[in-house]
VORORO-752327 format. One record per residue (C-alpha): x, y, z. Coordinates in steps of 0.05 Angstrom, whole numbers, padded with zeros to 5 digits, always signed. Each point is the difference from the previous one (the first is absolute). Layout:
<rs>
XYZ...
</rs>
This chain:
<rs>
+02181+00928+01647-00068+00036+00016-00028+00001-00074-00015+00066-00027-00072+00019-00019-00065+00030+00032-00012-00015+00082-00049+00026+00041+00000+00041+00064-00057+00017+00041-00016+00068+00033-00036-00019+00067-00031+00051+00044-00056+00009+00052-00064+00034-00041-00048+00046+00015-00074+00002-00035-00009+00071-00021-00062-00005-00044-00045-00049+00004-00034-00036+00065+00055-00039+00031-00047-00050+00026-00035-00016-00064+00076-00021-00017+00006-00044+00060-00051-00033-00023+00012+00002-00068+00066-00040+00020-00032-00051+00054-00047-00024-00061+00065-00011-00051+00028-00041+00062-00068-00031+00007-00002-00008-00080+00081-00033-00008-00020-00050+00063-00067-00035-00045+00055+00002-00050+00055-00037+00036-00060-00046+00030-00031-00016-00072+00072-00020-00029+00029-00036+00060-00075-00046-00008+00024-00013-00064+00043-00069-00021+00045+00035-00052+00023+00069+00008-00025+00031-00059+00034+00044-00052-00024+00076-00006-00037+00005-00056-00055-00056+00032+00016+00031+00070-00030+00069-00046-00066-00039-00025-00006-00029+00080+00003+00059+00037-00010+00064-00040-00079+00002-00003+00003-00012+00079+00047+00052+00020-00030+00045-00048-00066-00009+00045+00038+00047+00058+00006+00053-00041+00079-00002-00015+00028+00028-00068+00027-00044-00060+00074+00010+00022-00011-00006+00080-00037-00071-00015+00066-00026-00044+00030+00022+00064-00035-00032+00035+00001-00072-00027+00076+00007-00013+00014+00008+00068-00045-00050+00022+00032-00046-00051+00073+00010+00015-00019-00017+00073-00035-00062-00015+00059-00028-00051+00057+00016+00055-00039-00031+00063-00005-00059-00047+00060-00004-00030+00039+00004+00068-00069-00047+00038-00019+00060+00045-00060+00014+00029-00060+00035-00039+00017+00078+00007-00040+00042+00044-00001+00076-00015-00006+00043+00063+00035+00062-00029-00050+00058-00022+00046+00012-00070-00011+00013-00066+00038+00006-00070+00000+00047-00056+00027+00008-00066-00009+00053-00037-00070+00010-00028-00021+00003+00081+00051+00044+00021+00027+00060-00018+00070+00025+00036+00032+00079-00006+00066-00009+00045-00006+00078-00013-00053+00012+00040+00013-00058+00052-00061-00026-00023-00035-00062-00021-00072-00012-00025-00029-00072+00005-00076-00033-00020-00022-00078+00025-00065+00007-00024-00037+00059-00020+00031+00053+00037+00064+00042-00002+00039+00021+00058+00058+00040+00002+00055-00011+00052+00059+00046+00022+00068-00040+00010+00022+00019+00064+00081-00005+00002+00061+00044-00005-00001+00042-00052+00077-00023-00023-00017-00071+00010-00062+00003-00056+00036+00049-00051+00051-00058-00005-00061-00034-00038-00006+00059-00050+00006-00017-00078-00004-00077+00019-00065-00037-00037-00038-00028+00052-00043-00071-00017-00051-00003+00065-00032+00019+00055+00000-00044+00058-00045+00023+00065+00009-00032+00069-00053+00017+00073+00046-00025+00046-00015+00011+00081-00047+00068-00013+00054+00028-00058-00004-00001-00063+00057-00012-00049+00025+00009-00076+00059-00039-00040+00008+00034-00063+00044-00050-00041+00047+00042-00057+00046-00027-00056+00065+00013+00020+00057-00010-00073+00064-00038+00032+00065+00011-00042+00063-00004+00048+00060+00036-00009+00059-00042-00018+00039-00008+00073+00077+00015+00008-00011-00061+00055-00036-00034+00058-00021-00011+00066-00019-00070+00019-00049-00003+00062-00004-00070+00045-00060+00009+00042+00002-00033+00062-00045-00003+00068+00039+00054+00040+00042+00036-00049-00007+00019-00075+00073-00004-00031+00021+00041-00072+00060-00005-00025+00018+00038-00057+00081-00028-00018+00035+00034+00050-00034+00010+00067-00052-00046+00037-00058+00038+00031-00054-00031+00056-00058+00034+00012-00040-00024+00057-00072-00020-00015-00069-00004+00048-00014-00066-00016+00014-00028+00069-00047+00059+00024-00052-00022-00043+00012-00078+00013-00010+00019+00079-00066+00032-00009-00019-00064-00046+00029-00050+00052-00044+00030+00050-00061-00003-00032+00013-00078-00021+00020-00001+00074-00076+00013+00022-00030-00035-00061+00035-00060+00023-00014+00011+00083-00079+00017-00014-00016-00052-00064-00068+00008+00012-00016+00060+00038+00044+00055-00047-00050+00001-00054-00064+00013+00046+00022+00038+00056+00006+00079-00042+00056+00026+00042+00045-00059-00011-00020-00006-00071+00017+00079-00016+00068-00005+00033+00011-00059-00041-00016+00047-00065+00039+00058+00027+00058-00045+00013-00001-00021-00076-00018+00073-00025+00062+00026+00038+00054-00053-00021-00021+00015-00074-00003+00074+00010+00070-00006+00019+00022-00048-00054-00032+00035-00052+00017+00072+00024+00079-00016+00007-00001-00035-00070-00027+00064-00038+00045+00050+00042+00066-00051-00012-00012-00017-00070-00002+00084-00020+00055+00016+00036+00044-00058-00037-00031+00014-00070+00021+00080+00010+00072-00019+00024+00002-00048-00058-00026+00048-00053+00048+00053+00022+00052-00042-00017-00033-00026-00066+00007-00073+00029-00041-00061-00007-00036-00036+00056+00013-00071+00003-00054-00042+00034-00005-00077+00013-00057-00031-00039-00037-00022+00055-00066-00039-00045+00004-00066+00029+00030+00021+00067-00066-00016+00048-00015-00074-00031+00074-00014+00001+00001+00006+00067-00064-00044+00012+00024-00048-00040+00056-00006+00043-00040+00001+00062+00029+00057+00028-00021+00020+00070-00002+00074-00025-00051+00004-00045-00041+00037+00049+00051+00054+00003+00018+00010-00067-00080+00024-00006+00022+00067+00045+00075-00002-00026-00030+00033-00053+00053-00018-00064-00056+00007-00048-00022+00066+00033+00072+00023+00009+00014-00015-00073-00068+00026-00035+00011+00062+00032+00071+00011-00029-00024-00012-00063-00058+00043-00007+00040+00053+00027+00054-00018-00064-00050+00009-00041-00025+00060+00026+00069+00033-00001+00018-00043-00069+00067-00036+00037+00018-00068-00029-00015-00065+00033+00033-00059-00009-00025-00070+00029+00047-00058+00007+00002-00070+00021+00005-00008+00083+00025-00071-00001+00060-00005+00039+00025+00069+00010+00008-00009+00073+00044-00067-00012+00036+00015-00053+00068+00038+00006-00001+00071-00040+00078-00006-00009+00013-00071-00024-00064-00021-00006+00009-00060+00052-00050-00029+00050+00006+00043+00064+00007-00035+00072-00049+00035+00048+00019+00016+00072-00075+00027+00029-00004+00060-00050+00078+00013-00019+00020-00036-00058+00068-00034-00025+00025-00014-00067+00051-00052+00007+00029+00002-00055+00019+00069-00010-00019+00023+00073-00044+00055-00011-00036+00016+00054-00064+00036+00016-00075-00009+00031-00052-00023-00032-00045+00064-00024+00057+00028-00033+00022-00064-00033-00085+00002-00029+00007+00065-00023+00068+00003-00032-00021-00070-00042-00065+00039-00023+00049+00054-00025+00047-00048-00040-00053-00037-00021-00040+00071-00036+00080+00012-00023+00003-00057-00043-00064-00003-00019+00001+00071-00040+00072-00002-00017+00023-00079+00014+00058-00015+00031+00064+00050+00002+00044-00012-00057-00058-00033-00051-00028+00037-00053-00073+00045+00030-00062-00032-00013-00039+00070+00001+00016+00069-00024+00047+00033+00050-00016+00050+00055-00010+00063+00006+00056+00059-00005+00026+00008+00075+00055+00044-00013-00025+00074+00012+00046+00039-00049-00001-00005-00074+00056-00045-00011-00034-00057+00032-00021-00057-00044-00063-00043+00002+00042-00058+00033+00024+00029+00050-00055-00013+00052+00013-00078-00017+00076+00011+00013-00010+00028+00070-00046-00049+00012+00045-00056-00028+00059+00034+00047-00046-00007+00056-00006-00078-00010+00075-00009-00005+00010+00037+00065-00049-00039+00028+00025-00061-00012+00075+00015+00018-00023+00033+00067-00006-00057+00055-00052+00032+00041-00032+00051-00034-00065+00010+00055+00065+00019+00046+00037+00045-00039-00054+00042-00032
</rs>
Protein backbone atom coordinates (compact mmCIF):
# COMPACT_ATOMS: atom_id res chain seq x y z
CA UNK A 1 0.00 0.00 0.00
CA UNK A 2 0.53 3.85 -0.43
CA UNK A 3 2.73 4.43 2.78
CA UNK A 4 1.40 6.82 5.19
CA UNK A 5 3.35 10.05 5.96
CA UNK A 6 3.73 13.73 4.69
CA UNK A 7 3.12 14.37 0.57
CA UNK A 8 2.97 17.32 -1.16
CA UNK A 9 0.37 19.10 -3.33
CA UNK A 10 0.82 22.13 -5.22
CA UNK A 11 -1.68 25.06 -5.54
CA UNK A 12 -1.10 26.40 -9.19
CA UNK A 13 -2.73 29.46 -10.44
CA UNK A 14 -2.27 32.32 -13.00
CA UNK A 15 -0.74 35.53 -10.86
CA UNK A 16 -1.10 38.90 -10.97
CA UNK A 17 1.75 41.59 -9.79
CA UNK A 18 -0.02 43.98 -7.52
CA UNK A 19 2.90 45.88 -6.00
CA UNK A 20 5.90 46.13 -7.40
CA UNK A 21 6.99 46.83 -11.25
CA UNK A 22 6.07 43.78 -13.09
CA UNK A 23 8.79 44.26 -15.49
CA UNK A 24 11.60 44.59 -13.10
CA UNK A 25 10.30 40.87 -12.22
CA UNK A 26 10.54 39.76 -15.77
CA UNK A 27 13.70 40.54 -15.65
CA UNK A 28 14.48 39.66 -12.43
CA UNK A 29 13.43 36.01 -13.70
CA UNK A 30 15.23 36.08 -17.34
CA UNK A 31 18.65 36.71 -15.30
CA UNK A 32 17.94 33.48 -12.76
CA UNK A 33 17.37 31.59 -16.18
CA UNK A 34 20.41 33.31 -17.52
CA UNK A 35 22.22 32.60 -13.99
CA UNK A 36 21.01 28.34 -13.77
CA UNK A 37 22.18 28.07 -17.73
CA UNK A 38 26.29 29.25 -16.72
CA UNK A 39 25.47 26.83 -14.05
CA UNK A 40 24.37 23.82 -16.08
CA UNK A 41 27.27 24.92 -18.66
CA UNK A 42 30.11 25.15 -15.88
CA UNK A 43 29.11 21.50 -14.48
CA UNK A 44 28.35 19.71 -17.74
CA UNK A 45 32.45 21.16 -18.68
CA UNK A 46 33.30 19.36 -15.85
CA UNK A 47 34.76 15.39 -15.91
CA UNK A 48 33.09 14.34 -12.60
CA UNK A 49 29.87 15.65 -11.52
CA UNK A 50 30.62 17.13 -8.39
CA UNK A 51 29.02 16.75 -4.97
CA UNK A 52 27.23 19.97 -3.39
CA UNK A 53 29.21 21.14 -0.95
CA UNK A 54 32.28 21.79 -3.80
CA UNK A 55 29.42 22.68 -6.34
CA UNK A 56 28.82 25.61 -3.13
CA UNK A 57 32.67 26.78 -3.11
CA UNK A 58 32.38 26.73 -7.37
CA UNK A 59 29.59 28.67 -7.92
CA UNK A 60 28.41 30.74 -4.94
CA UNK A 61 30.82 33.84 -5.28
CA UNK A 62 29.71 33.93 -9.08
CA UNK A 63 26.11 33.85 -8.73
CA UNK A 64 26.31 36.04 -5.85
CA UNK A 65 27.86 38.63 -8.51
CA UNK A 66 23.97 39.10 -10.07
CA UNK A 67 22.73 40.13 -7.14
CA UNK A 68 20.60 36.92 -6.02
CA UNK A 69 20.04 36.19 -2.20
CA UNK A 70 21.81 33.36 -0.09
CA UNK A 71 18.77 30.93 -0.48
CA UNK A 72 17.85 31.79 -4.32
CA UNK A 73 21.75 30.93 -5.23
CA UNK A 74 21.38 27.23 -3.23
CA UNK A 75 18.53 27.20 -5.61
CA UNK A 76 20.10 27.86 -8.03
CA UNK A 77 23.04 25.45 -8.14
CA UNK A 78 20.68 22.61 -6.95
CA UNK A 79 18.72 22.78 -9.82
CA UNK A 80 21.46 23.17 -12.06
CA UNK A 81 22.99 20.15 -10.40
CA UNK A 82 20.11 17.74 -10.47
CA UNK A 83 19.95 18.51 -14.26
CA UNK A 84 23.46 17.81 -14.93
CA UNK A 85 23.53 14.32 -12.75
CA UNK A 86 20.19 12.97 -14.63
CA UNK A 87 21.33 14.06 -18.32
CA UNK A 88 24.38 12.09 -17.33
CA UNK A 89 23.21 9.38 -15.67
CA UNK A 90 20.61 8.52 -18.45
CA UNK A 91 23.68 10.02 -21.50
CA UNK A 92 21.38 12.93 -22.57
CA UNK A 93 22.22 15.93 -24.00
CA UNK A 94 23.57 19.02 -21.90
CA UNK A 95 20.22 20.81 -20.65
CA UNK A 96 19.20 23.96 -22.16
CA UNK A 97 16.87 26.24 -20.02
CA UNK A 98 14.39 28.25 -22.14
CA UNK A 99 11.69 28.57 -19.41
CA UNK A 100 11.64 32.12 -17.65
CA UNK A 101 11.09 30.22 -13.92
CA UNK A 102 12.20 30.54 -10.70
CA UNK A 103 12.09 28.73 -7.14
CA UNK A 104 11.49 29.74 -3.68
CA UNK A 105 11.57 28.44 -0.31
CA UNK A 106 10.70 30.16 2.32
CA UNK A 107 13.03 32.96 3.36
CA UNK A 108 12.12 34.46 -0.44
CA UNK A 109 8.60 34.04 -0.28
CA UNK A 110 6.01 34.66 1.90
CA UNK A 111 2.32 33.02 1.10
CA UNK A 112 -1.29 34.15 3.05
CA UNK A 113 -3.85 31.64 1.27
CA UNK A 114 -6.14 34.17 3.30
CA UNK A 115 -5.63 36.89 1.34
CA UNK A 116 -4.98 34.98 -2.07
CA UNK A 117 -1.77 36.41 -1.85
CA UNK A 118 1.84 35.66 -2.28
CA UNK A 119 4.94 37.92 -1.81
CA UNK A 120 8.25 36.85 -3.55
CA UNK A 121 12.15 38.64 -3.74
CA UNK A 122 15.04 37.27 -6.49
CA UNK A 123 17.27 39.86 -5.64
CA UNK A 124 16.72 42.94 -3.84
CA UNK A 125 13.26 43.63 -4.36
CA UNK A 126 9.85 42.43 -3.10
CA UNK A 127 6.84 42.01 -5.09
CA UNK A 128 3.62 40.98 -4.12
CA UNK A 129 1.36 38.92 -6.35
CA UNK A 130 -2.49 38.21 -6.12
CA UNK A 131 -3.39 34.40 -6.93
CA UNK A 132 -5.87 34.63 -9.37
CA UNK A 133 -8.27 31.36 -9.05
CA UNK A 134 -11.58 30.29 -7.65
CA UNK A 135 -12.07 31.23 -4.44
CA UNK A 136 -13.22 27.39 -3.37
CA UNK A 137 -10.45 25.92 -5.27
CA UNK A 138 -7.61 28.01 -3.03
CA UNK A 139 -9.48 27.74 0.47
CA UNK A 140 -8.94 23.97 -0.09
CA UNK A 141 -5.18 24.98 0.63
CA UNK A 142 -6.12 26.66 4.00
CA UNK A 143 -4.30 25.31 7.29
CA UNK A 144 -1.83 23.28 4.96
CA UNK A 145 2.15 24.38 5.56
CA UNK A 146 3.32 25.35 2.44
CA UNK A 147 7.48 24.71 1.59
CA UNK A 148 7.93 27.06 -1.76
CA UNK A 149 7.26 29.30 -4.12
CA UNK A 150 7.71 28.42 -7.62
CA UNK A 151 7.11 31.32 -10.47
CA UNK A 152 6.68 30.53 -14.16
CA UNK A 153 6.42 33.64 -17.50
CA UNK A 154 5.01 31.43 -19.81
CA UNK A 155 3.58 32.95 -23.44
CA UNK A 156 2.91 36.78 -21.81
CA UNK A 157 1.35 35.11 -18.32
CA UNK A 158 2.67 34.76 -15.46
CA UNK A 159 2.21 31.81 -13.08
CA UNK A 160 2.53 30.58 -9.30
CA UNK A 161 2.77 26.78 -7.80
CA UNK A 162 2.53 27.02 -4.23
CA UNK A 163 3.64 23.48 -3.03
CA UNK A 164 1.76 22.57 0.66
CA UNK A 165 2.30 19.49 3.02
CA UNK A 166 -0.50 17.53 2.72
CA UNK A 167 -0.60 14.46 6.22
CA UNK A 168 -1.87 11.09 4.45
CA UNK A 169 -3.49 8.59 7.00
CA UNK A 170 -6.20 6.36 5.08
CA UNK A 171 -9.10 5.06 6.55
CA UNK A 172 -9.20 1.36 6.93
CA UNK A 173 -11.44 0.15 3.68
CA UNK A 174 -14.49 -2.31 4.04
CA UNK A 175 -13.07 -3.36 0.32
CA UNK A 176 -11.81 -2.56 -3.20
CA UNK A 177 -12.00 -1.58 -6.55
CA UNK A 178 -9.35 -2.87 -8.86
CA UNK A 179 -8.84 -0.62 -12.09
CA UNK A 180 -7.11 -2.25 -15.49
CA UNK A 181 -6.35 0.67 -17.63
CA UNK A 182 -6.42 0.04 -21.09
CA UNK A 183 -6.16 2.20 -24.51
CA UNK A 184 -9.95 2.65 -25.11
CA UNK A 185 -11.62 1.75 -21.91
CA UNK A 186 -10.71 2.04 -18.14
CA UNK A 187 -12.24 -1.14 -16.38
CA UNK A 188 -12.97 -1.24 -12.18
CA UNK A 189 -14.25 -3.90 -10.74
CA UNK A 190 -15.04 -3.85 -7.27
CA UNK A 191 -16.29 -7.98 -6.51
CA UNK A 192 -19.44 -7.92 -7.97
CA UNK A 193 -19.96 -5.83 -11.04
CA UNK A 194 -17.45 -4.92 -13.92
CA UNK A 195 -17.50 -1.26 -14.97
CA UNK A 196 -15.82 0.30 -18.46
CA UNK A 197 -15.42 3.67 -18.74
CA UNK A 198 -14.36 4.92 -22.05
CA UNK A 199 -11.18 7.00 -22.16
CA UNK A 200 -9.78 9.87 -24.88
CA UNK A 201 -6.80 8.28 -25.47
CA UNK A 202 -7.50 7.39 -29.05
CA UNK A 203 -8.50 11.19 -29.34
CA UNK A 204 -5.35 12.19 -28.12
CA UNK A 205 -3.24 9.45 -30.11
CA UNK A 206 -5.06 11.02 -33.43
CA UNK A 207 -3.94 14.50 -32.81
CA UNK A 208 -0.31 12.92 -32.02
CA UNK A 209 -0.43 10.64 -35.21
CA UNK A 210 -1.06 13.65 -37.20
CA UNK A 211 1.57 15.68 -36.17
CA UNK A 212 4.26 12.62 -36.58
CA UNK A 213 2.30 12.40 -39.87
CA UNK A 214 3.79 15.91 -41.11
CA UNK A 215 7.05 15.53 -39.16
CA UNK A 216 7.63 12.50 -41.12
CA UNK A 217 6.19 13.99 -44.80
CA UNK A 218 8.28 17.49 -44.31
CA UNK A 219 11.76 16.02 -42.44
CA UNK A 220 13.36 18.96 -43.28
CA UNK A 221 11.05 21.72 -43.98
CA UNK A 222 8.66 21.33 -40.51
CA UNK A 223 11.18 22.95 -38.32
CA UNK A 224 11.86 26.13 -40.57
CA UNK A 225 8.83 26.88 -42.29
CA UNK A 226 6.69 28.75 -38.84
CA UNK A 227 3.27 27.70 -39.97
CA UNK A 228 4.13 24.06 -40.29
CA UNK A 229 6.29 24.12 -37.24
CA UNK A 230 3.31 25.78 -34.94
CA UNK A 231 0.76 23.25 -36.11
CA UNK A 232 3.20 20.69 -35.29
CA UNK A 233 3.28 22.28 -31.50
CA UNK A 234 -0.47 22.73 -31.41
CA UNK A 235 -0.93 19.22 -32.51
CA UNK A 236 1.22 18.02 -29.43
CA UNK A 237 -0.31 20.79 -27.02
CA UNK A 238 -3.79 19.46 -27.90
CA UNK A 239 -3.25 15.60 -27.58
CA UNK A 240 -1.75 16.31 -24.06
CA UNK A 241 -4.43 18.76 -23.11
CA UNK A 242 -6.72 16.00 -23.69
CA UNK A 243 -4.74 13.28 -21.98
CA UNK A 244 -4.01 15.22 -19.12
CA UNK A 245 -7.49 16.95 -18.76
CA UNK A 246 -9.49 13.44 -18.89
CA UNK A 247 -6.97 11.90 -16.35
CA UNK A 248 -7.67 14.61 -13.53
CA UNK A 249 -11.58 14.70 -14.25
CA UNK A 250 -11.62 10.51 -14.30
CA UNK A 251 -9.36 9.94 -11.46
CA UNK A 252 -11.87 12.43 -8.97
CA UNK A 253 -14.80 11.05 -9.98
CA UNK A 254 -13.46 7.28 -9.14
CA UNK A 255 -11.67 8.38 -5.82
CA UNK A 256 -15.28 10.11 -4.65
CA UNK A 257 -17.30 6.92 -5.66
CA UNK A 258 -14.63 4.93 -3.92
CA UNK A 259 -14.53 7.05 -0.71
CA UNK A 260 -18.25 6.97 -0.41
CA UNK A 261 -18.11 3.53 -0.11
CA UNK A 262 -14.97 3.49 2.22
CA UNK A 263 -13.19 1.19 -0.49
CA UNK A 264 -9.64 0.87 -1.54
CA UNK A 265 -8.34 1.56 -5.04
CA UNK A 266 -6.32 -1.08 -6.44
CA UNK A 267 -3.81 0.01 -9.07
CA UNK A 268 -1.22 -2.08 -11.19
CA UNK A 269 2.33 -1.12 -10.32
CA UNK A 270 3.21 0.08 -13.48
CA UNK A 271 7.45 1.07 -12.58
CA UNK A 272 9.07 -0.90 -15.10
CA UNK A 273 6.19 -0.90 -17.62
CA UNK A 274 7.87 1.51 -20.52
CA UNK A 275 11.50 -0.38 -20.60
CA UNK A 276 9.69 -3.70 -20.43
CA UNK A 277 8.19 -3.05 -23.38
CA UNK A 278 11.48 -1.85 -25.16
CA UNK A 279 13.13 -4.54 -24.09
CA UNK A 280 10.84 -6.60 -25.83
CA UNK A 281 10.86 -4.53 -28.91
CA UNK A 282 7.49 -3.70 -28.96
CA UNK A 283 6.20 -1.74 -31.89
CA UNK A 284 4.12 0.43 -29.37
CA UNK A 285 6.41 2.16 -27.52
CA UNK A 286 5.50 5.28 -29.32
CA UNK A 287 1.99 5.00 -28.15
CA UNK A 288 2.32 4.09 -24.78
CA UNK A 289 4.05 7.88 -24.51
CA UNK A 290 0.23 9.41 -25.20
CA UNK A 291 -1.53 6.29 -23.58
CA UNK A 292 -0.79 8.04 -20.70
CA UNK A 293 -0.63 4.93 -17.78
CA UNK A 294 1.74 6.99 -15.80
CA UNK A 295 -0.48 10.10 -16.21
CA UNK A 296 -3.66 8.10 -15.72
CA UNK A 297 -2.22 6.54 -12.61
CA UNK A 298 -0.38 9.69 -10.93
CA UNK A 299 -3.48 11.42 -11.15
CA UNK A 300 -5.52 8.80 -9.16
CA UNK A 301 -3.17 8.90 -6.67
CA UNK A 302 -2.76 12.39 -5.87
CA UNK A 303 -6.33 12.72 -5.88
CA UNK A 304 -6.19 9.59 -2.91
CA UNK A 305 -4.23 11.49 -1.20
CA UNK A 306 -6.00 14.48 -1.42
CA UNK A 307 -9.24 12.81 -0.30
CA UNK A 308 -7.07 10.27 2.14
CA UNK A 309 -8.56 6.86 0.17
CA UNK A 310 -6.24 3.87 0.35
CA UNK A 311 -4.11 2.66 -2.49
CA UNK A 312 -2.94 -0.46 -2.98
CA UNK A 313 -0.23 -1.44 -5.81
CA UNK A 314 0.14 -4.99 -6.91
CA UNK A 315 2.12 -7.05 -9.19
CA UNK A 316 0.73 -6.88 -13.11
CA UNK A 317 2.42 -10.04 -14.27
CA UNK A 318 0.03 -12.23 -15.79
CA UNK A 319 -3.32 -10.98 -14.80
CA UNK A 320 -4.58 -11.04 -18.25
CA UNK A 321 -3.40 -14.91 -18.69
CA UNK A 322 -4.08 -16.24 -15.78
CA UNK A 323 -7.61 -17.64 -14.89
CA UNK A 324 -9.29 -15.75 -11.74
CA UNK A 325 -11.36 -19.01 -10.98
CA UNK A 326 -8.84 -21.89 -11.12
CA UNK A 327 -5.99 -20.07 -11.63
CA UNK A 328 -5.19 -21.88 -15.09
CA UNK A 329 -3.56 -20.47 -18.27
CA UNK A 330 -6.41 -18.90 -20.35
CA UNK A 331 -6.72 -19.68 -24.29
CA UNK A 332 -7.31 -16.36 -26.08
CA UNK A 333 -9.76 -16.08 -28.98
CA UNK A 334 -8.88 -12.11 -30.27
CA UNK A 335 -9.94 -10.52 -26.87
CA UNK A 336 -12.47 -13.25 -25.25
CA UNK A 337 -10.77 -15.56 -23.18
CA UNK A 338 -11.24 -19.47 -22.25
CA UNK A 339 -10.31 -21.35 -19.29
CA UNK A 340 -10.21 -24.84 -20.28
CA UNK A 341 -10.16 -26.35 -17.55
CA UNK A 342 -12.93 -25.03 -15.66
CA UNK A 343 -14.53 -23.04 -18.68
CA UNK A 344 -14.87 -19.74 -17.42
CA UNK A 345 -15.28 -17.43 -19.79
CA UNK A 346 -14.83 -13.71 -20.24
CA UNK A 347 -12.79 -10.87 -22.28
CA UNK A 348 -9.79 -9.79 -21.60
CA UNK A 349 -10.16 -6.28 -19.58
CA UNK A 350 -12.30 -7.89 -17.16
CA UNK A 351 -10.16 -10.96 -16.74
CA UNK A 352 -7.04 -7.78 -15.89
CA UNK A 353 -9.11 -6.23 -13.57
CA UNK A 354 -10.72 -9.00 -11.62
CA UNK A 355 -6.87 -10.67 -11.12
CA UNK A 356 -5.81 -7.14 -9.74
CA UNK A 357 -8.72 -7.54 -7.26
CA UNK A 358 -7.77 -11.17 -6.07
CA UNK A 359 -4.45 -10.38 -6.13
CA UNK A 360 -5.03 -6.92 -3.37
CA UNK A 361 -7.50 -9.85 -1.59
CA UNK A 362 -4.81 -12.00 -0.67
CA UNK A 363 -2.36 -9.77 -0.24
CA UNK A 364 -4.14 -7.93 2.91
CA UNK A 365 -5.97 -10.90 4.12
CA UNK A 366 -4.23 -14.10 2.14
CA UNK A 367 -6.06 -16.57 0.77
CA UNK A 368 -9.82 -17.53 2.02
CA UNK A 369 -9.74 -20.01 4.67
CA UNK A 370 -5.85 -19.16 6.04
CA UNK A 371 -5.30 -17.36 8.98
CA UNK A 372 -5.15 -12.92 8.02
CA UNK A 373 -1.87 -11.60 7.61
CA UNK A 374 -3.10 -7.94 8.65
CA UNK A 375 -5.55 -6.61 11.18
CA UNK A 376 -9.07 -7.06 9.80
CA UNK A 377 -11.34 -4.47 8.09
CA UNK A 378 -13.30 -2.09 8.98
CA UNK A 379 -17.00 -2.50 10.66
CA UNK A 380 -19.43 -2.70 7.51
CA UNK A 381 -22.43 -3.58 9.28
CA UNK A 382 -24.46 -0.27 9.94
CA UNK A 383 -26.32 -1.20 13.25
CA UNK A 384 -24.78 -1.88 16.55
CA UNK A 385 -24.75 -5.48 16.52
CA UNK A 386 -22.28 -5.71 13.77
CA UNK A 387 -18.88 -6.95 14.58
CA UNK A 388 -15.47 -5.85 13.28
CA UNK A 389 -15.38 -8.97 10.94
CA UNK A 390 -18.02 -8.65 9.34
CA UNK A 391 -16.81 -6.51 6.39
CA UNK A 392 -14.24 -9.54 5.76
CA UNK A 393 -17.18 -12.08 5.83
CA UNK A 394 -19.15 -10.28 3.10
CA UNK A 395 -16.22 -9.91 1.32
CA UNK A 396 -15.15 -13.58 1.86
CA UNK A 397 -19.02 -14.48 0.69
CA UNK A 398 -18.38 -12.49 -2.27
CA UNK A 399 -15.32 -14.77 -3.32
CA UNK A 400 -17.25 -17.96 -2.84
CA UNK A 401 -20.03 -16.75 -5.07
CA UNK A 402 -17.69 -15.80 -7.39
CA UNK A 403 -16.11 -18.76 -7.84
CA UNK A 404 -19.30 -21.07 -7.92
CA UNK A 405 -20.93 -18.66 -10.50
CA UNK A 406 -19.79 -19.77 -14.16
CA UNK A 407 -20.03 -16.46 -15.75
CA UNK A 408 -20.21 -13.91 -13.39
CA UNK A 409 -19.57 -10.69 -16.12
CA UNK A 410 -23.08 -12.26 -17.50
CA UNK A 411 -25.04 -12.61 -14.61
CA UNK A 412 -24.24 -9.49 -12.70
Amino acid sequence: MIPEGVYRRALKARAEVIDGNTNDLLWDLNLYRYALQKAVDALWDLDKVPKKSQVHQLLYPVLKSYGFRAHTIRNIYSTALALVKSAKRYKGSKPVIKRMSARLDYQDAKVDVDSHVAKVILRDKWYMLRIVHRREYIEKFKGLRWKEVRLKYVDGMLYVSIVFEVVYKPYTPRGAVAVDMNLRHIVTYNGSSVRRHRTKFVDALSKRARAEELMRKYPKRWRYNEEMLSRVKALHRKARSIAIDWCRKFAKELILKTKRHSYAVVLENLEHLRENIARNGSNAVWKLSMFAYRKLQGAVISKAIEYRVPIVLVNPKNTSTTCPRCGAKLYYIHRFAICKRCKFIADRDSIGAMNIWLRALHAYTGEPGSPQSTPAMNNEARGSRGTRNEGMKKVFRDIRKYRSDPNPIFSH
